[in-house]
LOZASE-963915 format. One record per residue (C-alpha): residue number from 1; residue in three letters; chain; z, y, x. Coordinates in Angstrom, 3 decimals. Last residue first. Layout:
% residues N
<node num="NUM" residu="ALA" chaine="A" z="Z" y="Y" x="X"/>
...
END
This chain:
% residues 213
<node num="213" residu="UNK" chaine="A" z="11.090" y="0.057" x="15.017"/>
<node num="212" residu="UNK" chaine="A" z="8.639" y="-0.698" x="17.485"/>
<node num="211" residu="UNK" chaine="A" z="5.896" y="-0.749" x="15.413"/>
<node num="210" residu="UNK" chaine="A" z="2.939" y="-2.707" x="15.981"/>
<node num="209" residu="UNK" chaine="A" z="2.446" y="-6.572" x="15.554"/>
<node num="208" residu="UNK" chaine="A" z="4.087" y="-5.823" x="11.747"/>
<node num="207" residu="UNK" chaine="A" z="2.170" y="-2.933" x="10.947"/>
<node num="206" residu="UNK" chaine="A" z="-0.954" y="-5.204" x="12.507"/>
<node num="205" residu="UNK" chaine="A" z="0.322" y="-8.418" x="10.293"/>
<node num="204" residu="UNK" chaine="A" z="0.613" y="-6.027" x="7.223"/>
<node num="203" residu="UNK" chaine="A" z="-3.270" y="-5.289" x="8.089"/>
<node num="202" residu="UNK" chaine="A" z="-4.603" y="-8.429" x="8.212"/>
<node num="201" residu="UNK" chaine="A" z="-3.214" y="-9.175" x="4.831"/>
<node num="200" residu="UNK" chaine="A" z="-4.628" y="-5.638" x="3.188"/>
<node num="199" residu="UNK" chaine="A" z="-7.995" y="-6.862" x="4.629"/>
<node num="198" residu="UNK" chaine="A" z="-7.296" y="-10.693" x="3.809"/>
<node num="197" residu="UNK" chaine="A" z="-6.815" y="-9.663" x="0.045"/>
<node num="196" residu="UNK" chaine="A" z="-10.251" y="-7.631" x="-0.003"/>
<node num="195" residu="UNK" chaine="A" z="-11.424" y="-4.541" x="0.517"/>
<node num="194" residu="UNK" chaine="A" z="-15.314" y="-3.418" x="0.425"/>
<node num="193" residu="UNK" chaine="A" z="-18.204" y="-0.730" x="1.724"/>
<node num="192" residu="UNK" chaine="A" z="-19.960" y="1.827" x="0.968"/>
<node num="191" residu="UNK" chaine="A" z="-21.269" y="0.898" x="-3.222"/>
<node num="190" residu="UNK" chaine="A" z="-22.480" y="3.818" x="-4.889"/>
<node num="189" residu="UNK" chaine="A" z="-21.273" y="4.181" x="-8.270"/>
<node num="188" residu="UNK" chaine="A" z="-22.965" y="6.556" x="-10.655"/>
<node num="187" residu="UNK" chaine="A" z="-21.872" y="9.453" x="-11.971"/>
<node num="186" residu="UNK" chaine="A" z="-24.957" y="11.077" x="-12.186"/>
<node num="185" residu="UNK" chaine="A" z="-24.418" y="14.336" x="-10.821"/>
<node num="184" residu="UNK" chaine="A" z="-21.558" y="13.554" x="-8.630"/>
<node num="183" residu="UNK" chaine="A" z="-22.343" y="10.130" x="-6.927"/>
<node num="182" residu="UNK" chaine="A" z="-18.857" y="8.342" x="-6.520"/>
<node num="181" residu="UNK" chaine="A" z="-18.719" y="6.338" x="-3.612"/>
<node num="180" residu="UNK" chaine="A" z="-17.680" y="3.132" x="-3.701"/>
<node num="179" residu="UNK" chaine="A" z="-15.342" y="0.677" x="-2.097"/>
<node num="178" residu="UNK" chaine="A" z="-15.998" y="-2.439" x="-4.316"/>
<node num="177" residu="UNK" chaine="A" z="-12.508" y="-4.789" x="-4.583"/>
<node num="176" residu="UNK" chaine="A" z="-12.307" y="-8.093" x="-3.821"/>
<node num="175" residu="UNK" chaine="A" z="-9.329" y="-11.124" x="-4.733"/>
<node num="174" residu="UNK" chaine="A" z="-8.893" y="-10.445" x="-8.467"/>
<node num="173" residu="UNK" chaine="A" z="-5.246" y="-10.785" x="-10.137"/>
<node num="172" residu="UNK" chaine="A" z="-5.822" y="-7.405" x="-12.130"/>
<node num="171" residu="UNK" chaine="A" z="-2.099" y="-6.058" x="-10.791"/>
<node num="170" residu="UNK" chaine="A" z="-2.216" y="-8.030" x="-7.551"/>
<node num="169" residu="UNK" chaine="A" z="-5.824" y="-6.328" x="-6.585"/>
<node num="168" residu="UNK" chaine="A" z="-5.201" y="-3.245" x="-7.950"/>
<node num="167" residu="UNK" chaine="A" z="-1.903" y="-2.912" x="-6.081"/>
<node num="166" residu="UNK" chaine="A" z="-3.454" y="-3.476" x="-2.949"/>
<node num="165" residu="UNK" chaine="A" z="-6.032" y="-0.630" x="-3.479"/>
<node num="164" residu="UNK" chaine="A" z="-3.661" y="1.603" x="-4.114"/>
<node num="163" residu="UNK" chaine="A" z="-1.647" y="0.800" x="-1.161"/>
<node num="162" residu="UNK" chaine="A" z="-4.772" y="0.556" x="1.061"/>
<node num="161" residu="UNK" chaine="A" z="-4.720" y="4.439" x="-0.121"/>
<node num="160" residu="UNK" chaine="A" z="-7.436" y="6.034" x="-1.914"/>
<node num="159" residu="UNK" chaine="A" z="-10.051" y="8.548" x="-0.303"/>
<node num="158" residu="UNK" chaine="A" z="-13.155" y="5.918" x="0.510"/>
<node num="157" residu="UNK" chaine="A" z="-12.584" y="5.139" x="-3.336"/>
<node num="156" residu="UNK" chaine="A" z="-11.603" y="2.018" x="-5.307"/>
<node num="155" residu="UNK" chaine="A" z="-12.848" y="-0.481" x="-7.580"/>
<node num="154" residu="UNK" chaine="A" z="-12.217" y="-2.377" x="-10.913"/>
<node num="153" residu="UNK" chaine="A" z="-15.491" y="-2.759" x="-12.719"/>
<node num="152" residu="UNK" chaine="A" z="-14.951" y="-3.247" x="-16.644"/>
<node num="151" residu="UNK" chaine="A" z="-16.979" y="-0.174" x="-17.722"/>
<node num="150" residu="UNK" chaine="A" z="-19.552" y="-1.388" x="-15.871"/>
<node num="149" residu="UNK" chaine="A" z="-20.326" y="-4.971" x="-15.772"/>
<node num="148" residu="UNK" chaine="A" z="-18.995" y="-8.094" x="-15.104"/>
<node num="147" residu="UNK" chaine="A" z="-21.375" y="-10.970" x="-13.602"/>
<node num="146" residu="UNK" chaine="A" z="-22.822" y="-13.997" x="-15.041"/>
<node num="145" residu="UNK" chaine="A" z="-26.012" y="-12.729" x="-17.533"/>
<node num="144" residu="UNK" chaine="A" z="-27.187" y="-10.780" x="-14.586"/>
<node num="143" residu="UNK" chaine="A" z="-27.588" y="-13.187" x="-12.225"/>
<node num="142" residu="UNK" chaine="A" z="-30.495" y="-14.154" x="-13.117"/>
<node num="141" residu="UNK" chaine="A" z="-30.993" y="-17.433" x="-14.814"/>
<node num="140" residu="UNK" chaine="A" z="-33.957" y="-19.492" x="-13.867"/>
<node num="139" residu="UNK" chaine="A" z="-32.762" y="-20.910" x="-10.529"/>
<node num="138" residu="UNK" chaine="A" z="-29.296" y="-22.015" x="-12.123"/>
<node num="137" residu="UNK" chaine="A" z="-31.235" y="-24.294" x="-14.299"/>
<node num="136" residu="UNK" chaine="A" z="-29.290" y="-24.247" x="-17.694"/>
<node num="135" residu="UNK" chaine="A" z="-27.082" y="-27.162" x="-19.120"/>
<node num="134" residu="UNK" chaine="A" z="-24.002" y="-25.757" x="-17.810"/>
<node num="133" residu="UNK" chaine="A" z="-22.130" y="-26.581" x="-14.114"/>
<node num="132" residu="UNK" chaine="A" z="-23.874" y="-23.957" x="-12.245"/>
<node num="131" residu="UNK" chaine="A" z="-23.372" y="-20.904" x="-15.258"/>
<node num="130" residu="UNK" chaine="A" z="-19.309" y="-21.572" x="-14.895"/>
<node num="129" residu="UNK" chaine="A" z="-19.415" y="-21.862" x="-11.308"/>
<node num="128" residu="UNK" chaine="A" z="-21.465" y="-18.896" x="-11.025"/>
<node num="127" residu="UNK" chaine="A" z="-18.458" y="-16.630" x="-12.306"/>
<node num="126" residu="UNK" chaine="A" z="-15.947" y="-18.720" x="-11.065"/>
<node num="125" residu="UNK" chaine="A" z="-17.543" y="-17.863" x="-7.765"/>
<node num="124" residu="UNK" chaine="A" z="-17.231" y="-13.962" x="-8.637"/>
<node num="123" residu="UNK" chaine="A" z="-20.246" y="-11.481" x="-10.054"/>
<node num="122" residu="UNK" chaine="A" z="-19.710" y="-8.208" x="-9.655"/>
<node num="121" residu="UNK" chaine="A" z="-21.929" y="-5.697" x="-11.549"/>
<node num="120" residu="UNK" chaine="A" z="-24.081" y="-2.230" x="-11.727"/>
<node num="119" residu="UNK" chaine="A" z="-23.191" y="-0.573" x="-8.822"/>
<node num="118" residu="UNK" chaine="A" z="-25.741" y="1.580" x="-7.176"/>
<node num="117" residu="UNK" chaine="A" z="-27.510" y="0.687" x="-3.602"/>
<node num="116" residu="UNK" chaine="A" z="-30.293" y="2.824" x="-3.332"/>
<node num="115" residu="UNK" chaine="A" z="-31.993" y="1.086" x="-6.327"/>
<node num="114" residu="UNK" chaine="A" z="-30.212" y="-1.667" x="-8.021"/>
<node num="113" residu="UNK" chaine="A" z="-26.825" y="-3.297" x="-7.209"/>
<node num="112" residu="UNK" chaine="A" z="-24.738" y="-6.837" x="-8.030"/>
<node num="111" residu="UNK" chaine="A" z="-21.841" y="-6.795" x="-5.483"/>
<node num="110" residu="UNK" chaine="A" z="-20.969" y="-10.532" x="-4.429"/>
<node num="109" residu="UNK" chaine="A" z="-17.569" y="-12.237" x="-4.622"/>
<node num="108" residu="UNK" chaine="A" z="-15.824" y="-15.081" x="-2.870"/>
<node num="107" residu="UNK" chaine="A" z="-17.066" y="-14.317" x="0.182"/>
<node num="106" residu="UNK" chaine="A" z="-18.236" y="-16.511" x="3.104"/>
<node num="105" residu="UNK" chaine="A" z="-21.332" y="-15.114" x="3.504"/>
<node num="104" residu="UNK" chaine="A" z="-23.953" y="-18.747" x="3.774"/>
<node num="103" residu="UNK" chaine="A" z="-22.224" y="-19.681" x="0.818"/>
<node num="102" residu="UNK" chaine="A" z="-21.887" y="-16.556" x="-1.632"/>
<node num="101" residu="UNK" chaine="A" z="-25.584" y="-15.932" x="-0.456"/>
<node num="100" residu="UNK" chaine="A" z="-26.335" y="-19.751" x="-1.648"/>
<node num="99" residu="UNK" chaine="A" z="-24.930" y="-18.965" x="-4.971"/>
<node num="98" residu="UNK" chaine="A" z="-26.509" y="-16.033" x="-5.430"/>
<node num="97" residu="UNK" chaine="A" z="-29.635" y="-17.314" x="-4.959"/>
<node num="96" residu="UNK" chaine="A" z="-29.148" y="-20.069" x="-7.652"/>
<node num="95" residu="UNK" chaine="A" z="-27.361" y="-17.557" x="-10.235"/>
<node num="94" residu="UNK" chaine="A" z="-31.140" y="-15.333" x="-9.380"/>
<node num="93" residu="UNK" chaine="A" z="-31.125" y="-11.883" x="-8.109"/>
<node num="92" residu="UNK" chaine="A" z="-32.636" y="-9.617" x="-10.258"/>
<node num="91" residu="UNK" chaine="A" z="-30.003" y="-7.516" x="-10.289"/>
<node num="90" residu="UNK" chaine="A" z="-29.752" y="-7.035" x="-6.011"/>
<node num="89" residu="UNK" chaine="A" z="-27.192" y="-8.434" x="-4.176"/>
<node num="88" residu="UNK" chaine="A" z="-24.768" y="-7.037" x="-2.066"/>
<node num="87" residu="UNK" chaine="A" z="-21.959" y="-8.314" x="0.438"/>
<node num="86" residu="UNK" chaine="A" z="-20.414" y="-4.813" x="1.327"/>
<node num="85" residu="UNK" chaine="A" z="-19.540" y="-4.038" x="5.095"/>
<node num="84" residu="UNK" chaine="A" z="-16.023" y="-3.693" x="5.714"/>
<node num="83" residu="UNK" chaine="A" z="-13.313" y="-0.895" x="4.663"/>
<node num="82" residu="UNK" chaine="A" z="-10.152" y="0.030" x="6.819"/>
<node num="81" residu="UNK" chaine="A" z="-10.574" y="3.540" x="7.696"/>
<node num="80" residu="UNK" chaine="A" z="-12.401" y="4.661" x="4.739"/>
<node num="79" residu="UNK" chaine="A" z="-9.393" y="2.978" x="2.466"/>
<node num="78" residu="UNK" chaine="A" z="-6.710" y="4.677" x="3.647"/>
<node num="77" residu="UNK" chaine="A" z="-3.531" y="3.915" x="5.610"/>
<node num="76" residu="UNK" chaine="A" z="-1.314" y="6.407" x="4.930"/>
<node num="75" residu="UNK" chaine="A" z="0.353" y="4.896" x="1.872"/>
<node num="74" residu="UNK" chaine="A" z="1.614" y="2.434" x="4.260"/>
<node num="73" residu="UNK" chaine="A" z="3.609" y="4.884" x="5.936"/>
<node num="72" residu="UNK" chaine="A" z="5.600" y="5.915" x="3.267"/>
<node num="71" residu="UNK" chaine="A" z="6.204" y="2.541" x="1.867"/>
<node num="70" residu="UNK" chaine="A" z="7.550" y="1.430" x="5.180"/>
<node num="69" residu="UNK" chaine="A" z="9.747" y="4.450" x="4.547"/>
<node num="68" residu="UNK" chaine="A" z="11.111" y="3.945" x="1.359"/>
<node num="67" residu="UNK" chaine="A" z="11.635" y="-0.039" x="2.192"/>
<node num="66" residu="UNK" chaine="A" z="14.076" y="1.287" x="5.257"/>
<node num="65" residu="UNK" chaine="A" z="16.054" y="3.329" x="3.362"/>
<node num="64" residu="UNK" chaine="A" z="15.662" y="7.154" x="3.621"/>
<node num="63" residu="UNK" chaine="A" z="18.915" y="9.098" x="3.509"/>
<node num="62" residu="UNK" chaine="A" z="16.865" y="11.849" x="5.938"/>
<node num="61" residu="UNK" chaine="A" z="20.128" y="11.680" x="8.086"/>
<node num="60" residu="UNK" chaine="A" z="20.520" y="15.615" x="9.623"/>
<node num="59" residu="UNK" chaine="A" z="19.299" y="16.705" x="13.806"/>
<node num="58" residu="UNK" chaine="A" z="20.322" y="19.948" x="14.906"/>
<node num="57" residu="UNK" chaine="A" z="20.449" y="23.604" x="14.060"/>
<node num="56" residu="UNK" chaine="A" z="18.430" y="25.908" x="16.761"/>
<node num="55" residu="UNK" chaine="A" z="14.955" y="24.039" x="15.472"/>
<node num="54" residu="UNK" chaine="A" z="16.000" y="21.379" x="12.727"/>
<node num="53" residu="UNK" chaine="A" z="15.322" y="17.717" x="12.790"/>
<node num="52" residu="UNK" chaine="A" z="15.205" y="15.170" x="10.100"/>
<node num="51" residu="UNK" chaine="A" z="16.626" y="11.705" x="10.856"/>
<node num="50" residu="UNK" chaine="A" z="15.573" y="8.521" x="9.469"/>
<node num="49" residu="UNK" chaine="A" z="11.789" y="9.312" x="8.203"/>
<node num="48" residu="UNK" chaine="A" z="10.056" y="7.410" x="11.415"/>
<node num="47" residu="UNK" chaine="A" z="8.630" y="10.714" x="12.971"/>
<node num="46" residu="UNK" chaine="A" z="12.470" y="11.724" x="13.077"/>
<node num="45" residu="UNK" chaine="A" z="13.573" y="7.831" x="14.043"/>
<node num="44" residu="UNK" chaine="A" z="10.935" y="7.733" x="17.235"/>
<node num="43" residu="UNK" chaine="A" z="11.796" y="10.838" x="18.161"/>
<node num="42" residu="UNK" chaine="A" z="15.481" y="10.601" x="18.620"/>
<node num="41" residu="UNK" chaine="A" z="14.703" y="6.946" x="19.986"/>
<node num="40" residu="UNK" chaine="A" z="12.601" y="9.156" x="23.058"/>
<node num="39" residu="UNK" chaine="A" z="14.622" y="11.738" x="23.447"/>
<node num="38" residu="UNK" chaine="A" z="17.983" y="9.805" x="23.675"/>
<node num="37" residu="UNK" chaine="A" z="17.976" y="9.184" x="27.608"/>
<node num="36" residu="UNK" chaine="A" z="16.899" y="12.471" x="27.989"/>
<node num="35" residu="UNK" chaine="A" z="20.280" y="14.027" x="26.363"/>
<node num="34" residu="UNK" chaine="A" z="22.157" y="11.480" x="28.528"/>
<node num="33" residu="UNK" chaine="A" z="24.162" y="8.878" x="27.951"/>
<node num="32" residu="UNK" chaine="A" z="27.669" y="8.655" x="27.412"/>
<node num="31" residu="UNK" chaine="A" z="27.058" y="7.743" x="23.186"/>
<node num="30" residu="UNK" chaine="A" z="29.412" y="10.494" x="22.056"/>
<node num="29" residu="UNK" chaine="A" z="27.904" y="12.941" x="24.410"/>
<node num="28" residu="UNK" chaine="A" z="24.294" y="11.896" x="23.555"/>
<node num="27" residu="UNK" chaine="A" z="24.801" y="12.322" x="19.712"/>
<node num="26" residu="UNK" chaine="A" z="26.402" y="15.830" x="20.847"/>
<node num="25" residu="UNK" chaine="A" z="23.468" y="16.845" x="23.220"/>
<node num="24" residu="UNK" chaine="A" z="21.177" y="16.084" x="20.526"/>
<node num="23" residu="UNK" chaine="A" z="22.608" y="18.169" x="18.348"/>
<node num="22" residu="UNK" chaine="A" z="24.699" y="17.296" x="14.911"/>
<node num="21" residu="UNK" chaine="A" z="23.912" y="18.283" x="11.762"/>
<node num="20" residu="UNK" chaine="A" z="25.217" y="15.762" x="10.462"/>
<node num="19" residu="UNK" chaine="A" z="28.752" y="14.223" x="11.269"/>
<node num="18" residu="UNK" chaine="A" z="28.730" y="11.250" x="9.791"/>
<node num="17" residu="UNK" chaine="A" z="25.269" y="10.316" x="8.874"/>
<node num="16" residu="UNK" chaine="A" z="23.858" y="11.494" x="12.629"/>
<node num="15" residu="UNK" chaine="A" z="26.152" y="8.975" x="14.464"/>
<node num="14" residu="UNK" chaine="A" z="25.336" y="5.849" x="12.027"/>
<node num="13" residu="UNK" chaine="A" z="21.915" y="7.043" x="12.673"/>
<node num="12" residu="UNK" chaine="A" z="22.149" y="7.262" x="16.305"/>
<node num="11" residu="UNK" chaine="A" z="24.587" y="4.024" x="16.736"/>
<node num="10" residu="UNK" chaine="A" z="21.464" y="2.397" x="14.479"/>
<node num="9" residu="UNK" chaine="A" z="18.973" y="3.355" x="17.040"/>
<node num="8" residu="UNK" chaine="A" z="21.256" y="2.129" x="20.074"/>
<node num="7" residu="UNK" chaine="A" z="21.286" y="-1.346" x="18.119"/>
<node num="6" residu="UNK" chaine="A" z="17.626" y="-1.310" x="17.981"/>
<node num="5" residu="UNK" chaine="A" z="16.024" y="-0.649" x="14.724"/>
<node num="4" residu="UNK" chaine="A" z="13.675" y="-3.412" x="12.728"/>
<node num="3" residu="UNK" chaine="A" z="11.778" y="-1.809" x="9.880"/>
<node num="2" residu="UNK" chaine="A" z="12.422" y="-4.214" x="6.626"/>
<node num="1" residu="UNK" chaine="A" z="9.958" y="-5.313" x="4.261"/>
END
C-alpha cells in the first residue's frame, strides 16, 4: 500500500536526495517559499520516515520506500488498543446452545472457558456444523467434543502488534483470534478480549481515512 505525498512533498524529497544534508532554509530557497511555509510538510515527512533531521546539520533522505514505512506504522498499532469484547461460553455448554449463541452474536467463533474465564477451546461454525448435521442430538452433546483444544489454540497477546495478529490469521486461514492474557504461575490462558478479520479490516480503512500523506 502506497502513502500518497503531495507534489510539494515529493519536490522536498527529490530536493533532500540530491543534495542531503541540506537545511531547511536551503529546501525553501530552491522552492521560493518560505522556511515557515515548509515546516509543516518538513515535519510531516521526518515523523513519516522520509527525511531524517539533524540539530545544527540539516535534514538527510531516510531511503525508506513507501511500503517500509506503512509497515512501520502498522506495527504500532497493538492489540490492547484495538481488542473487543470476547464471545465466551462455558465447557459445559451444549453444541445446541452454542449454536444459538453463535446466532443471536453474530460471530463465527465462540471461546470455550471454565472458571474465571480460562481458555480451554474454540469452537468455529464448521465446527458445529459438522456435529448439527450427524446422527446425534445437538442438545445432548457438549460442546466439548467439537471445539479445538489447547496445544492447538492460535491466539495473541494484549502486547503484540495488529500486524502479528493479522498475519496469524492469513497464515492459519482462521477468521478470530483469542486476545489472552497469560497467567504467570499457572500458565493458563485468560481470555480479555478478541481480533478478528473485520478488526484488522476496519482498521486499514481508518489508516486509509487518516493520513494525510
Amino acid at each position: 500500500m502506497n502513502i500518497e505525498l503531495s507534489a510539494r512533498q515529493q519536490k522536498i524529497i527529490d530536493i533532500v536526495r540530491m543534495n542531503g544534508p541540506i537545511t531547511g532554509e536551503q529546501i525553501a530557497e530552491q522552492l521560493h517559499l518560505t522556511r515557515a511555509t515548509l515546516r509543516p510538510d518538513l515535519s510531516i515527512l521526518t515523523m513519516a520516515g522520509f527525511l531524517e533531521a539533524r540539530p545544527r546539520v540539516g535534514y538527510y533522505y531516510a531511503g525508506k520506500k513507501t511500503e517500509q514505512i506503512f509497515g512501520d506504522e502498522i506495527r504500532k498499532y497493538l492489540v490492547k488498543d484495538y481488542k473487543s469484547v470476547p464471545v465466551v461460553i462455558e465447557e459445559q455448554t451444549s453444541v445446541y446452545d452454542a449454536i444459538v449463541t453463535m446466532f443471536l452474536e453474530d460471530v463465527g467463533s465462540l471461546f470455550v472457558v471454565k472458571g474465571e474465564g480460562t481458555l480451554v477451546g474454540i469452537v468455529s461454525r464448521k465446527d458445529l456444523l459438522k456435529v448439527a448435521i450427524g446422527q446425534r442430538e445437538s442438545k445432548d452433546v457438549p460442546v466439548t467434543l467439537a471445539m479445538t483444544r489447547m496445544p492447538n489454540l492460535i491466539y495473541v497477546e494484549l502486547e503484540d502488534s495488529l500486524y502479528q495478529a493479522a498475519k496469524k490469521l492469513i497464515d492459519f486461514q482462521i477468521d478470530t483470534l483469542p486476545v489472552v492474557k497469560v497467567l504467570r504461575d499457572s500458565k493458563e490462558l485468560k481470555v480479555v478480549g478478541r481480533i478478528t478479520k473485520t478488526t484488522i479490516t476496519k482498521v486499514f480503512v481508518e489508516l486509509g481515512t487518516n493520513r494525510e500523506i
